[in-house]
C-alpha positions in Angstrom: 8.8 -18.4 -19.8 10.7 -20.0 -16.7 10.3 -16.5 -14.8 6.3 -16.9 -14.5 6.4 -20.4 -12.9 8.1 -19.0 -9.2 6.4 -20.4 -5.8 4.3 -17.1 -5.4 2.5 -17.6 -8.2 2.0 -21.5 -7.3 1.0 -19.9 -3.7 -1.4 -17.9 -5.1 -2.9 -19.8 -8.5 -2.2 -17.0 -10.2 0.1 -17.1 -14.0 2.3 -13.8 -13.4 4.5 -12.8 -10.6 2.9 -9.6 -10.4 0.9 -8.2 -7.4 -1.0 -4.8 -7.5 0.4 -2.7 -4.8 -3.0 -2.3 -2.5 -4.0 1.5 -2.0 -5.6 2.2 1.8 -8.2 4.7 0.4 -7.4 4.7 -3.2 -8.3 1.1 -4.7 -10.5 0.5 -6.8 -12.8 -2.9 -7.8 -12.0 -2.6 -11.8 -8.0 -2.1 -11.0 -7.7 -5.0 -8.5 -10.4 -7.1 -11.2 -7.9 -6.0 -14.5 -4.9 -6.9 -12.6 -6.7 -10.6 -11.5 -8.0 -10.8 -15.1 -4.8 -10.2 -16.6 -3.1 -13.4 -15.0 -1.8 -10.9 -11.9 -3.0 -10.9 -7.9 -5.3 -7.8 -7.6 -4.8 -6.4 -4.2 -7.7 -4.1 -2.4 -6.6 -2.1 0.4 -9.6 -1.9 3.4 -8.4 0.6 5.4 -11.5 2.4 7.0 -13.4 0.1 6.1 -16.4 -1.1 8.6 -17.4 -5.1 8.1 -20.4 -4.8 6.4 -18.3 -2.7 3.8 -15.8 -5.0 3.4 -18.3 -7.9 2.6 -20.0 -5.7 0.1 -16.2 -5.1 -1.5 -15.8 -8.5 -1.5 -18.9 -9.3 -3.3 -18.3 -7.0 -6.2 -14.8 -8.1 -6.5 -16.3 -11.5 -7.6 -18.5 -10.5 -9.6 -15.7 -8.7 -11.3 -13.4 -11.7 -11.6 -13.0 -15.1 -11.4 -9.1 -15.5 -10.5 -7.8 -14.8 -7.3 -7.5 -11.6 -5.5 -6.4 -9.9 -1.9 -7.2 -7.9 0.4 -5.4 -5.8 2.4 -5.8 -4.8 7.2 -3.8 -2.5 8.6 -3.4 -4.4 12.1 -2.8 -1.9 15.0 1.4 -1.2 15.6 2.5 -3.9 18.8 3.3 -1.3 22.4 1.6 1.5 20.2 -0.3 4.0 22.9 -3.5 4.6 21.3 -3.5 8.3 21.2 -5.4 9.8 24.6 -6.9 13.7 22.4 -9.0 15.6 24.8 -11.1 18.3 23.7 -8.3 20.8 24.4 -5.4 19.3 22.3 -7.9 18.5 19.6 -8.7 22.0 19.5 -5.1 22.9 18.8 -4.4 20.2 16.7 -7.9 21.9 14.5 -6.3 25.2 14.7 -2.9 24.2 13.1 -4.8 22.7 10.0 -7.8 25.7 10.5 -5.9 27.6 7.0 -6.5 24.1 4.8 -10.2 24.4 5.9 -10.7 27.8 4.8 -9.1 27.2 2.0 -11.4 24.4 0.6 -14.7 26.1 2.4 -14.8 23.5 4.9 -15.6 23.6 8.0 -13.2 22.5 11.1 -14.8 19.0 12.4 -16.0 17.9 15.8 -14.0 15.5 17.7 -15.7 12.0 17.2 -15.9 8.8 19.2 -13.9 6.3 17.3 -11.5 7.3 14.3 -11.4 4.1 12.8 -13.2 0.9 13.0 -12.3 -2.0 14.9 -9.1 -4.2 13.8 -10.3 -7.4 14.7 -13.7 -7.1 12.9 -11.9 -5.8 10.3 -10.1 -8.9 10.1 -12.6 -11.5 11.2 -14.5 -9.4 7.9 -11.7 -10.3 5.8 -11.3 -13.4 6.9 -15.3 -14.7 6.7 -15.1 -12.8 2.6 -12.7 -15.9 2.2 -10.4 -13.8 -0.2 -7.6 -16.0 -1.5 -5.1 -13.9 0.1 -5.0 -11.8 2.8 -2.3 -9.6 3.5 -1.4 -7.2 6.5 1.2 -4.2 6.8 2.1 -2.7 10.3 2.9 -5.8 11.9 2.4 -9.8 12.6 -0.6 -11.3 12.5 -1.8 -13.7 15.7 -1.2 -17.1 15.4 -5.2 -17.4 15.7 -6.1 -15.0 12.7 -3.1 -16.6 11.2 -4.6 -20.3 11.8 -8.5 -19.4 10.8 -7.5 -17.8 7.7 -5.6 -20.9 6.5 -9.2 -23.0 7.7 -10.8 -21.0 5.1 -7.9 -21.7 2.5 -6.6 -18.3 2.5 -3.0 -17.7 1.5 -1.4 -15.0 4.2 1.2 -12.4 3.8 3.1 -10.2 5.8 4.7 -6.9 4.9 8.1 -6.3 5.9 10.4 -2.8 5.6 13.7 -4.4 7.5 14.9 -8.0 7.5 14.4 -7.7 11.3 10.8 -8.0 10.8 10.9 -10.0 8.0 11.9 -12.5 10.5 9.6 -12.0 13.2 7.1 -12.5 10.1 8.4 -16.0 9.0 8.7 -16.8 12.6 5.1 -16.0 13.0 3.7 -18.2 10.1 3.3 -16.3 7.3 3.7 -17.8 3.9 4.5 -15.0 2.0 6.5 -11.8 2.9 6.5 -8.4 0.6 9.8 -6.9 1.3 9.0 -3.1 0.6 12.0 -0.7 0.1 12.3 3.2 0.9 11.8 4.0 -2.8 8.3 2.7 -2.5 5.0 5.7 -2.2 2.4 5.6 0.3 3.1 4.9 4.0 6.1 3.1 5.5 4.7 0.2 7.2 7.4 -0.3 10.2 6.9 -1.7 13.1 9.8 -3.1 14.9 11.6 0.2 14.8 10.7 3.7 13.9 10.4 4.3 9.9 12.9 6.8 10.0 15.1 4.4 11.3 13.9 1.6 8.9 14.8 3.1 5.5 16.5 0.1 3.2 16.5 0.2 -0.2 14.8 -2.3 -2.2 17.7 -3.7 -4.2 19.5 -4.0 -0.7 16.4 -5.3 1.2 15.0 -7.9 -0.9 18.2 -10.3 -1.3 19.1 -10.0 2.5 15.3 -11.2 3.2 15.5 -13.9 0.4 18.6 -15.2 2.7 17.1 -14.7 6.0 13.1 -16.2 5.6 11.9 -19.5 4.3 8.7 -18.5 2.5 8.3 -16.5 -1.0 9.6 -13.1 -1.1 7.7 -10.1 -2.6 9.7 -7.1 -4.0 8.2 -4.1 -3.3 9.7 -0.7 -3.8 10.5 1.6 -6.5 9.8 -0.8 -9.4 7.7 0.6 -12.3 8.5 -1.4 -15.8 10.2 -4.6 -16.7 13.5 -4.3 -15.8 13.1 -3.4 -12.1 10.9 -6.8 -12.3 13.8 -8.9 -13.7 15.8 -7.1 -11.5 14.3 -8.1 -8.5 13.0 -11.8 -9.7 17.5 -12.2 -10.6 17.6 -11.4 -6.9 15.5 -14.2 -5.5 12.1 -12.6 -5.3 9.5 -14.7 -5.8 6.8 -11.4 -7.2 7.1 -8.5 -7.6 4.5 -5.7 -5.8 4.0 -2.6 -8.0 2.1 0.1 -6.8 2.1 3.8 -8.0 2.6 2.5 -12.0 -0.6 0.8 -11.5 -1.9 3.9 -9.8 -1.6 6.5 -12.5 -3.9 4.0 -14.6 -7.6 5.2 -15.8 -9.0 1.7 -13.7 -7.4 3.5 -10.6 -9.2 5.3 -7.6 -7.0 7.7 -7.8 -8.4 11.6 -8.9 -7.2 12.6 -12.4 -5.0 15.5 -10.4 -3.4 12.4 -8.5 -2.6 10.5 -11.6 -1.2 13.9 -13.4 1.2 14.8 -10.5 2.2 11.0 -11.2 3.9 12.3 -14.6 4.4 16.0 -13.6 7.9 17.1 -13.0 7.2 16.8 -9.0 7.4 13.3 -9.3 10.5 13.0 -9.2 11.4 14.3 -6.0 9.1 13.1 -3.7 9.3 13.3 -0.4 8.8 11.8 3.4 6.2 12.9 5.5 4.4 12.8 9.0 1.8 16.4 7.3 -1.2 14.0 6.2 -1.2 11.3 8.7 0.8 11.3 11.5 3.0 8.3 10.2 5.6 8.7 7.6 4.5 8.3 4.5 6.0 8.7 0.7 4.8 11.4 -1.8 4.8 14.4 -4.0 5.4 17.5 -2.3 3.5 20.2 -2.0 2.0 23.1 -0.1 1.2 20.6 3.5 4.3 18.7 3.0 6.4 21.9 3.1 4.2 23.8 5.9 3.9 21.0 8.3 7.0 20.0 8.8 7.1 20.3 12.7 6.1 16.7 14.0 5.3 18.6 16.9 1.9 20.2 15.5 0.9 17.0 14.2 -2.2 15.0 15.6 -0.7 11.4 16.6 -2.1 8.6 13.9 -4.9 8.0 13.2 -6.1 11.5 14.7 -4.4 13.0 12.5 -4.9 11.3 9.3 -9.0 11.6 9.9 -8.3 15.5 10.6 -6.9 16.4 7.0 -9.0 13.2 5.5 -11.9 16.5 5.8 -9.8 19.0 4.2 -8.0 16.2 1.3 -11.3 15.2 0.1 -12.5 18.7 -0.2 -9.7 19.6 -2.2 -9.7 16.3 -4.0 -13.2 17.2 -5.0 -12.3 20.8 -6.3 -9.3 20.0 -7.9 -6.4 21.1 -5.3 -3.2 19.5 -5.7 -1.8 21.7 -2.8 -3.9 20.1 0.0 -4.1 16.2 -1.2 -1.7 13.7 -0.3 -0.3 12.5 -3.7 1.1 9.5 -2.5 4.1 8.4 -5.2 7.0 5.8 -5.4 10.5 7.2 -6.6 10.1 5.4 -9.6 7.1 7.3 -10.8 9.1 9.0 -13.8 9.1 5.8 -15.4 6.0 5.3 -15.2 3.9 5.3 -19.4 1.0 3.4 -19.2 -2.4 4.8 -18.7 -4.3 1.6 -18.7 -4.1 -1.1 -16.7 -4.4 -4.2 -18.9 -1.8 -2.4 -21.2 1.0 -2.2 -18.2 0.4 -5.5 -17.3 0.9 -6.5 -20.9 3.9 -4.2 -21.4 5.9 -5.6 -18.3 5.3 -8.9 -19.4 6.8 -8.6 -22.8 9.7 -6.1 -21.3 10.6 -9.0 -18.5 11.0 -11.2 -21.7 13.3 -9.1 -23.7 15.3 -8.2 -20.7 15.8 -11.9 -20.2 16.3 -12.9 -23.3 19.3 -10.0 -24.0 20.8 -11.1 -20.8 20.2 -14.8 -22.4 22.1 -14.0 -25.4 
């Protein structure tokens, strides 16, 4: 069908429009290989990662599948102070999250030396694992990271939440842009302006950035089944990004509690927050999200994020809903399949029948 031949998938040598939303801490080598398998661009998310860890991802990746797949840096926010926590404030910032310890029998951390690894080795990681796309949220990439990747023949994206910085994207020599909407879960990956400030819808966002940028556009956002792909591919995207559908899938890193607050009643009223990490991020309430709502007793990112990372894999362990960040789009009560290769199969054939009723 003429929707599956669009200059993403021609960018990426892949035969469906459809990239797997890439999970900072919750990807997994069989989702990203199904979605690759099935015609899609897998996406792996490296946050945390140290090099040697992302070669090894790399490795098993390919050995998983032959077709193409991504990965995923966080790059550093541009003018972003890295946060200066002496022993004092780290103390308090401990204190405030002391309950969620005790809770899950863990005990409060020291404060280390680094929180997370280096960005650039990160990247030059990425780059030397010669994915066949690398993509980047929380800003632009350097016209030299930018440059090297393209020496290895890797296909680069850039994730925008504004048409603002879409811009500054194309202008910096991407060749793809994912323009993510508020609806979407996980973390809002501003970086011109504050996220709060930032919140476009996807249905609003996506056509302004197909008018404003040169290269592919990838919807992002609140899309779970078939029609929010046609709907976005009838507004000039290119591919279409989904992320929490593919989530609640068995292939998925995600703990079975995750996956069932995906379908629980919750769902559907998910919620921003600063609780888990220090940057706003999209998911299903529950006990942190309501208690820490004063941004003022939160650790700044990535402090933070590596404080209740002790407490959230305790609780993910044990079973704890009330402690874990259940990251989750708006769209997540649409969301049926439990298997990956099954949703892939399902949009495709809904894409078609949508089209083909509008057709007729």
């Amino acid at each position: 069908m003429p929707w599956k031949n669009t200059r993403a998938t021609r960018l990426f040598n892949v035969d469906l429009p459809i990239v797997l939303g890439p999970f900072g801490g919750l990807s997994s080598i069989e989702l990203t290989a199904t979605v690759s398998n099935a015609g899609g661009l897998g996406s792996y998310g490296l946050y945390g990662y140290e090099p040697a860890r992302i070669s090894e991802t790399a490795r098993e990746l390919r050995e998983a599948t032959g077709k193409p797949f991504g990965l995923n840096i966080w790059l550093p926010i541009e003018g972003e102070v890295p946060p200066a926590v002496d022993a004092a404030a780290f103390a308090a910032y401990v204190d405030v999250l002391r309950p969620y310890f005790e809770l899950v029998g863990v005990e409060p951390p020291t404060q280390p030396a680094t929180y997370l690894p280096d960005p650039a080795e990160q990247i030059q990681a990425a780059i030397d694992a010669e994915p066949a796309v690398l993509s980047f949220v929380f800003g632009v990439p350097t016209s030299s990271v930018i440059e090297e990747a393209r020496r290895n023949g890797i296909v680069v994206v850039g994730t925008a939440t504004t048409v603002e910085e879409a811009v500054a994207l194309d202008a910096g020599g991407v060749d793809a842009i994912v323009a993510t909407g508020l609806e979407a879960g996980g973390h809002r990956v501003s970086f011109l302006r504050a996220p709060e400030d930032s919140l476009v819808g996807t249905m609003a966002l996506v056509p302004q950035v197909v008018d404003a940028v040169s290269v592919p556009v990838i919807a992002a956002g609140g899309i779970s089944d078939g029609r929010g792909v046609a709907a976005a591919l009838t507004l000039g995207a290119d591919a279409i990004q989904i992320g929490s559908a593919f989530l609640a899938t068995r292939q998925s890193a995600a703990s079975p509690v995750h996956r069932e607050a995906l379908r629980g009643p919750d769902a559907g009223h998910t919620v921003l927050t600063r609780a888990f990490s220090g940057r706003l991020a999209r998911g299903v309430p529950n006990r942190v999200t309501s208690e820490l709502t004063d941004p003022r007793a939160h650790a700044p990112f990535p402090v933070q994020n590596w404080l209740t990372g002790k407490f959230r894999a305790a609780a993910t362990a044990a079973g704890v809903p009330e402690l874990m960040s259940l990251w989750a789009g708006q769209s997540s009560p649409l969301i049926r399949e439990d298997d990956a290769r099954g949703l892939m199969d399902t949009l495709v054939t809904s894409v078609d029948e949508v089209f083909a009723r509008l057709g007729s």
